[in-house]
Residue frames relative to the residue before (quaternion, step in Angstrom):
aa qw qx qy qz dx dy dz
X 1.0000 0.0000 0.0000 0.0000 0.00 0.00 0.00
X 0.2608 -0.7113 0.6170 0.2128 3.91 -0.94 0.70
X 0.7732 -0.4935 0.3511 0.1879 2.30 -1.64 0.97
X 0.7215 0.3416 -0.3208 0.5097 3.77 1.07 -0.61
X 0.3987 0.5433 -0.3895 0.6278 4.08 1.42 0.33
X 0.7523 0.2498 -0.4056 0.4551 3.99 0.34 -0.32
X 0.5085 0.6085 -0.4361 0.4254 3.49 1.33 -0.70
X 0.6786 0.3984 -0.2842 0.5477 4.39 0.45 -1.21
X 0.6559 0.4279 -0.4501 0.4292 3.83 0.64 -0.14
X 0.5715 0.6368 -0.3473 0.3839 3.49 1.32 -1.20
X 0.6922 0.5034 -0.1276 0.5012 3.53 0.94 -1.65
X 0.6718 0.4584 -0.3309 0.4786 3.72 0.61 -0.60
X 0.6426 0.3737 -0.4070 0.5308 3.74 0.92 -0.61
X 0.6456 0.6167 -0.4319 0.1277 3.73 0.17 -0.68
X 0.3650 -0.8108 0.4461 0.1023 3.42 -0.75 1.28
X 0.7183 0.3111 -0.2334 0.5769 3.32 1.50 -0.21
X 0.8321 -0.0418 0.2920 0.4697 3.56 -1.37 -0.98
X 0.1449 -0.8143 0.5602 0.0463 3.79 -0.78 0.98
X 0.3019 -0.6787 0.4915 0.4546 4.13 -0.43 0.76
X 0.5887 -0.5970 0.4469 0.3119 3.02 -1.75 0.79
X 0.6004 0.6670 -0.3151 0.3087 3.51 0.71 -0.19
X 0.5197 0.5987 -0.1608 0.5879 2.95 1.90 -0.73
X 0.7962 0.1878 -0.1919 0.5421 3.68 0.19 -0.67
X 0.5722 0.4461 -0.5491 0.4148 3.84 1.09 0.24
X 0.5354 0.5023 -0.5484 0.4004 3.93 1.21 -0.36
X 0.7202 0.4504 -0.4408 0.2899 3.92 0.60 -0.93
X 0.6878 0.4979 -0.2994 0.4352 3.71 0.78 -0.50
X 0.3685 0.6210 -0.4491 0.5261 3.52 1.95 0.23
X 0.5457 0.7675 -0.1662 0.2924 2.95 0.77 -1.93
X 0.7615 0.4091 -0.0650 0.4986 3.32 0.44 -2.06
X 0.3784 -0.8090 0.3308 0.3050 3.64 0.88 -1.14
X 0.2014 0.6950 -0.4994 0.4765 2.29 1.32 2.10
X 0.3566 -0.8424 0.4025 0.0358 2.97 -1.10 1.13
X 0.2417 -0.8483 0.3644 0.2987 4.05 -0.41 0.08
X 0.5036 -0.7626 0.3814 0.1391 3.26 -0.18 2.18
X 0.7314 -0.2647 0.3667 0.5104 3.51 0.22 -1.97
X 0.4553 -0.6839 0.5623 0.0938 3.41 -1.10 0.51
X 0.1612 0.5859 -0.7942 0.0052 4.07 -0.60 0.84
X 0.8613 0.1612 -0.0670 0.4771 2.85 -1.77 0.49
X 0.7973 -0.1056 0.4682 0.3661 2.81 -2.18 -1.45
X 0.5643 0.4687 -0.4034 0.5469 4.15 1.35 -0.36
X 0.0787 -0.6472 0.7546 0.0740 3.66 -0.90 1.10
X 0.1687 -0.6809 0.7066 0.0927 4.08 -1.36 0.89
X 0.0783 0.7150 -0.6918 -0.0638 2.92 -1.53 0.95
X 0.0965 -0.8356 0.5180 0.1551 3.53 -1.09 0.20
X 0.3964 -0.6576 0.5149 0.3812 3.50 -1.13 0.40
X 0.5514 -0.4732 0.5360 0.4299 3.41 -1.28 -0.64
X 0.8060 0.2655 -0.2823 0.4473 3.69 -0.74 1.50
X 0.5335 0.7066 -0.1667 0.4338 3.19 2.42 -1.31
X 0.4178 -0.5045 0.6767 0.3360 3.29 -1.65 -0.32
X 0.5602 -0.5787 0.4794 0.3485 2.87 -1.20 0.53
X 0.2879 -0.4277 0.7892 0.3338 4.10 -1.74 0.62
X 0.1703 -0.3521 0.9145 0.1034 2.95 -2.57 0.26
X 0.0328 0.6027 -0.7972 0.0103 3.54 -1.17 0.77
X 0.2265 -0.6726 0.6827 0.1737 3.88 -1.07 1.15
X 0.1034 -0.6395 0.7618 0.0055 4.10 -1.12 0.79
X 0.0370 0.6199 -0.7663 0.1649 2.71 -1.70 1.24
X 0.8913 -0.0194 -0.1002 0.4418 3.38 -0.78 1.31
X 0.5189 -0.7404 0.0952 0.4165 3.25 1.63 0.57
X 0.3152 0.5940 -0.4260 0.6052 3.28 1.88 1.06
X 0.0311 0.7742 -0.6221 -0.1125 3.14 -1.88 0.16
X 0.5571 -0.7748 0.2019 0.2205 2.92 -0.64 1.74
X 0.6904 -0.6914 0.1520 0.1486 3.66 -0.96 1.15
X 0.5130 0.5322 -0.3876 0.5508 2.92 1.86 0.28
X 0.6360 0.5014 -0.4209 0.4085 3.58 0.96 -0.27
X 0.3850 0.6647 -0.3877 0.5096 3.48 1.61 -1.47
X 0.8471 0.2089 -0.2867 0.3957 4.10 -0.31 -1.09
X 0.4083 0.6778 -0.4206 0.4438 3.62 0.84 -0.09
X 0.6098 0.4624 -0.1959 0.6132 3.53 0.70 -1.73
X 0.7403 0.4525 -0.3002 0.3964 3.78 -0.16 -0.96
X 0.5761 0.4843 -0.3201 0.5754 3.98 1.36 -0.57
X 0.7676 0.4411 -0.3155 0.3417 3.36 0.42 -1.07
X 0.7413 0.4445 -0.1410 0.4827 3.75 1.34 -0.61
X 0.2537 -0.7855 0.4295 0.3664 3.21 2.21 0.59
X 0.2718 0.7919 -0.5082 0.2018 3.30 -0.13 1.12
């Protein structure tokens, strides 16, 4: 198993808050990029995509967005 396959298992079990560093490698991963930063709303976008807003607070992000992200990347 690779290492980015234990990361989407790691993130798919998590019942709480997820570090943001962790789901910004999977949406690297996918080939999504990081546009700009307001505030606490980091944007990324793919090529052809809309843009994610992902909101971070305390360098976690909060698990309803974490499964959102995980729908949109048919994960």
């Amino acid at each position: 198993m690779s290492q980015i396959e234990k990361l989407i298992e790691a993130i798919k079990r998590a019942k709480v808050d997820v570090r943001f560093v962790d789901l910004e490698q999977l949406l690297v991963h996918c080939g999504y990029i990081n546009v700009r930063q307001a505030g606490s709303h980091i944007h990324f976008r793919k090529e052809g995509s809309s843009f994610v807003t992902i909101p971070v607070h305390n360098h976690k992000v909060r698990i309803v967005y974490v499964k959102e992200i995980l729908k949109l990347l048919d994960i």
